[in-house]
VEXDREN-2710 file (C-alpha; in Angstrom, 1 decimal):
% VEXDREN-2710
k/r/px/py/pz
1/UNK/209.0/-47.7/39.7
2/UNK/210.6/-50.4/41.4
3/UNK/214.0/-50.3/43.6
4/UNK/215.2/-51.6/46.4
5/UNK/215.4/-49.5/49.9
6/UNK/216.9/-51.3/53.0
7/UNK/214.7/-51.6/56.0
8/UNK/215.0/-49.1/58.7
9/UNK/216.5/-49.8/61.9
10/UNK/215.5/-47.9/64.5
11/UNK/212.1/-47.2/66.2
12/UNK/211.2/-43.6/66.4
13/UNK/211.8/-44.2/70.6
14/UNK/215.2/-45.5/69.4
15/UNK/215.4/-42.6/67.1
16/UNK/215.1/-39.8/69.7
17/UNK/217.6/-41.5/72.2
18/UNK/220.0/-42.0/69.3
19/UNK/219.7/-38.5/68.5
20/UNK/219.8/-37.2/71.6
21/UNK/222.9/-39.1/72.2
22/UNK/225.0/-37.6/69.1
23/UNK/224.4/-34.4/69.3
24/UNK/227.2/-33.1/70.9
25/UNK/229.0/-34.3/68.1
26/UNK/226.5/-34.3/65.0
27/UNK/228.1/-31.2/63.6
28/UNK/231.0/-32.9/62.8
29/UNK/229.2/-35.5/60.2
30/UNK/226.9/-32.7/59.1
31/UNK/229.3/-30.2/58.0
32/UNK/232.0/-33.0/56.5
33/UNK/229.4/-35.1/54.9
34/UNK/226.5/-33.2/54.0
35/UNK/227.2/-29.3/53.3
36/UNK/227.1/-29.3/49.8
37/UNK/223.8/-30.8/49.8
38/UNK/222.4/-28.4/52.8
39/UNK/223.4/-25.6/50.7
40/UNK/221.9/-26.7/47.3
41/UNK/218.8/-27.0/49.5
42/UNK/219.4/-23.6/50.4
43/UNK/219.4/-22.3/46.7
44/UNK/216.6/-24.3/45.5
45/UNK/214.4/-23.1/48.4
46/UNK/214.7/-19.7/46.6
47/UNK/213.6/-18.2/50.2
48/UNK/211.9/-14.7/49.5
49/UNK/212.4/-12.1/52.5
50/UNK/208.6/-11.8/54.2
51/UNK/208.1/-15.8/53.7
52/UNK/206.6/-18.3/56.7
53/UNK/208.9/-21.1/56.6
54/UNK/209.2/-24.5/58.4
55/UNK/212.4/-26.8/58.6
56/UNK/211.1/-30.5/60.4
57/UNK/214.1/-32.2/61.6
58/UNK/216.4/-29.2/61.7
59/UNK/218.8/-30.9/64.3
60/UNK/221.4/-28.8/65.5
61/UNK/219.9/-25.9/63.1
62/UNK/222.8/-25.9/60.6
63/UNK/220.6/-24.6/58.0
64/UNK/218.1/-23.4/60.1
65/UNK/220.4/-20.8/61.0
66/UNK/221.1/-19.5/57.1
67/UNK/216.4/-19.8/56.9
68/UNK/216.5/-17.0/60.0
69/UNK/219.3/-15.0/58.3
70/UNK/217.6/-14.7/54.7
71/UNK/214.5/-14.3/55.8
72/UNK/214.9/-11.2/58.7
73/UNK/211.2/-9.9/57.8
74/UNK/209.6/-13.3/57.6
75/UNK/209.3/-15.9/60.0
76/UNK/211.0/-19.5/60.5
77/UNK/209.8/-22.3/62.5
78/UNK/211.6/-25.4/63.5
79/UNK/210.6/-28.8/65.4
80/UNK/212.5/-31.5/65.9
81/UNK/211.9/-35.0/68.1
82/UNK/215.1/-34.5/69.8
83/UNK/215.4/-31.6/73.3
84/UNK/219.8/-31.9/72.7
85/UNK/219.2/-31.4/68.9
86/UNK/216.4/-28.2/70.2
87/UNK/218.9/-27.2/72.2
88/UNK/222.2/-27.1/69.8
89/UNK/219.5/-25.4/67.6
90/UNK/218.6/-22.8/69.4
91/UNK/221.9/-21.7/71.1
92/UNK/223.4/-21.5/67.8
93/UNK/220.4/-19.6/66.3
94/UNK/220.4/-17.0/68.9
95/UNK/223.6/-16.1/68.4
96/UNK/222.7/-14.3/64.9
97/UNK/221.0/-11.7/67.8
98/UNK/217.8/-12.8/65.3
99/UNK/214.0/-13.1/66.5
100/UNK/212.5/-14.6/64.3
101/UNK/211.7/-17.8/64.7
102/UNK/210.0/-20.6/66.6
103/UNK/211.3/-23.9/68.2
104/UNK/209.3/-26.7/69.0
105/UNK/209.5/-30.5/70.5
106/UNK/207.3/-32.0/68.0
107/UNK/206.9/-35.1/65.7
108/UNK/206.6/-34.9/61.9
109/UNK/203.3/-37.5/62.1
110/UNK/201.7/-34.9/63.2
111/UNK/202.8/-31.3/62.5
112/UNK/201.2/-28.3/65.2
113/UNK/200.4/-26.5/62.1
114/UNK/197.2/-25.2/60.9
115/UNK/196.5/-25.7/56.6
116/UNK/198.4/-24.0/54.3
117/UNK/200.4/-22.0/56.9
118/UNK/203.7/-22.0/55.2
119/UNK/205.1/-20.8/51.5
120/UNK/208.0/-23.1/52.2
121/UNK/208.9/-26.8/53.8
122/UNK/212.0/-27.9/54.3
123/UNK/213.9/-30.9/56.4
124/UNK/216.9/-32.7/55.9
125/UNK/218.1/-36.5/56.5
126/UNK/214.6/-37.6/57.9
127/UNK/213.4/-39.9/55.3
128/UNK/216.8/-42.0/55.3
129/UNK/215.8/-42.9/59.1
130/UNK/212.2/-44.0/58.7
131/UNK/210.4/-46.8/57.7
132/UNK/209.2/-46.8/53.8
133/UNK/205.8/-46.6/55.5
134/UNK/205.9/-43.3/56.8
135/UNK/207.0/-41.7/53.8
136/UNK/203.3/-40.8/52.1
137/UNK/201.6/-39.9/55.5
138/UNK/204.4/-37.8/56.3
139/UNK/205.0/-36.1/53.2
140/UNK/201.1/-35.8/52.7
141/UNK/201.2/-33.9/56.3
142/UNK/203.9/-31.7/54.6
143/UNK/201.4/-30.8/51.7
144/UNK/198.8/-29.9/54.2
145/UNK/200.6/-27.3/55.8
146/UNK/202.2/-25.6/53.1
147/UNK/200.1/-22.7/50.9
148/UNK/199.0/-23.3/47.6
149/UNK/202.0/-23.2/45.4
150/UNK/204.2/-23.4/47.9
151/UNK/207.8/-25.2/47.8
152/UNK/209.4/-28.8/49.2
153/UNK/212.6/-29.3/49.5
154/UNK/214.0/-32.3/50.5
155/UNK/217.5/-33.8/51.4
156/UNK/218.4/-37.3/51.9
157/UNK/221.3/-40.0/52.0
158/UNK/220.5/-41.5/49.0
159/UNK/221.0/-44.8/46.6
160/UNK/224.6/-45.2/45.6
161/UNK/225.4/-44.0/41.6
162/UNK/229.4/-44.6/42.1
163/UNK/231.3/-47.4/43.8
164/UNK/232.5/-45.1/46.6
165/UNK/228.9/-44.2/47.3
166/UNK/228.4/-47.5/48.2
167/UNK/231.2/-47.6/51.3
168/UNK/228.0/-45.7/53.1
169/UNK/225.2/-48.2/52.9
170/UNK/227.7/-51.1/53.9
171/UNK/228.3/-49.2/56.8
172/UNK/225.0/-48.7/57.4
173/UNK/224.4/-52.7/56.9
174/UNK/227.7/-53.3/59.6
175/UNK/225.4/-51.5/62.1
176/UNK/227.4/-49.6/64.1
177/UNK/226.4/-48.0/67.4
178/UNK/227.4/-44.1/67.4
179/UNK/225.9/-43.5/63.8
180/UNK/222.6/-41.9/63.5
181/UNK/220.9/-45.2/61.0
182/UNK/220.7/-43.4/57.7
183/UNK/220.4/-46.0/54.3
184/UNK/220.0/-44.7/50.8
185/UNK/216.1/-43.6/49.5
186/UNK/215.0/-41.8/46.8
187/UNK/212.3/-39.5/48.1
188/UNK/211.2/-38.1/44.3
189/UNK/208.4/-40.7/43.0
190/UNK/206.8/-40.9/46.9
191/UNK/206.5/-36.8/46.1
192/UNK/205.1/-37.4/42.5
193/UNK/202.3/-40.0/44.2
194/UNK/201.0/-37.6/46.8
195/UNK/200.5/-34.6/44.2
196/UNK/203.8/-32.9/44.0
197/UNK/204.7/-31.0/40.7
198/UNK/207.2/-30.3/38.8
199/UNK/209.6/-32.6/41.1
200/UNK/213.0/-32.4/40.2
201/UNK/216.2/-34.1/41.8
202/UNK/219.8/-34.0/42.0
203/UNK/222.5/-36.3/43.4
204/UNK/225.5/-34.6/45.1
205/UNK/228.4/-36.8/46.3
206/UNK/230.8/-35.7/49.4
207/UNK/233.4/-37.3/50.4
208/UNK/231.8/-40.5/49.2
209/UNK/228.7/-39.9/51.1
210/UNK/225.5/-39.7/48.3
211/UNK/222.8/-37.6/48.9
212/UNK/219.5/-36.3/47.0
213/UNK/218.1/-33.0/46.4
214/UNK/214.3/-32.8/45.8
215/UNK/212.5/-30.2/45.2
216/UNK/209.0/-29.9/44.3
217/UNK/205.7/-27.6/44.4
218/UNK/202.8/-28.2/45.7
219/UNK/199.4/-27.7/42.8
220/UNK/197.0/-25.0/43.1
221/UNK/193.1/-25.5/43.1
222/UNK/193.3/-28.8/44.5
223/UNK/195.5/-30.8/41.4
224/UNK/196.7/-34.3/42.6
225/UNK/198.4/-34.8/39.7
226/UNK/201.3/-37.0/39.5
227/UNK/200.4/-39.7/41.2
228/UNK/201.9/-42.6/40.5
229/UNK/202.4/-46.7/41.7
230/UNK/205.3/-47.1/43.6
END
């Protein structure tokens, strides 16, 4: 499968002082842009109270928040490259008067995570920052940790379907200082080639802004099926 995805801007040194630099007003995109999408994530995560879960790249934790309240007998990690993001995260978490769940200052390269700790892996809006490059190792790090049929869900900005959608990426190309550098991917055949199954996507559109759903499973004893040339 062949498509175009724009190359990414930033450096992931440029990443965390971008980051750290909108988080005071993050929320604001997040909730207008991209809460339709968090909550389909939500759903298809199909969280089961007494689960281990991990969100990578939580930033100011607004779905981290809803993986702490649906799962009060489980537990709920959450790292992030950012401290502001950590600490948006955290003061909004705590105030659910919940305990459990973990923060950490950590990089998705390389996850503090022994194998198969987790029966689900979450993050949203990470792949629309990074380079094309990262996505296998990253996602492949992602398998590792997670448990033997245990879910991925995955959101992104992603490749434009209507003409509307396309406002976005010529933002993106415009490059303008206070957004966070997000271009349109499509995370589902990079899941496929590092052994996820039964992948399954969907596009939600709001306010114009396109995003992608992905959800996928990771194989028991060991199948890599699915892997495909990108």
């Amino acid at each position: 499968m062949h498509y175009e995805i724009l190359e990414a801007r930033n450096s992931h040194e440029e990443i965390i002082q971008k980051y750290n630099r909108i988080a005071r007003i993050y929320d604001l995109f997040g909730i207008l842009m991209e809460s339709k999408a968090r909550n389909r994530a939500l759903d298809l995560a199909t969280i089961r109270n007494g689960e281990t879960v991990l969100e990578v790249a939580l930033g100011t934790g607004l779905n981290f928040v809803e993986l702490v309240r649906r799962n009060p007998e489980g537990w709920v990690w959450g790292i992030d490259v950012s401290i502001k993001m950590l600490e948006r995260a955290r003061k909004r978490t705590s105030k659910t008067g919940r305990k459990n769940f973990t923060l950490h200052l950590s990089d998705s390269r390389h996850l503090p995570f022994r194998d198969a700790t987790f029966d689900i892996v979450m993050t949203q809006y990470l792949f629309d920052i990074l380079p094309v490059k990262d996505f296998t190792p990253i996602l492949l790090e992602f398998k590792r940790v997670l448990k033997e049929g245990g879910r991925i869900v995955v959101v992104n900005m992603t490749k434009s379907e209507k003409w509307i959608n396309q406002i976005y990426e010529g933002i993106y190309k415009l490059k303008p200082p206070l957004l966070a550098g997000c271009r349109g991917v499509l995370a589902q055949p990079f899941l496929e080639k590092v052994g996820f199954r039964e992948v399954r996507r969907e596009f939600i559109s709001q306010l114009g802004f396109p995003s992608e759903v992905v959800k996928g499973m990771k194989g028991k004893n060991g199948d890599l099926g699915g892997c495909m040339s990108l």
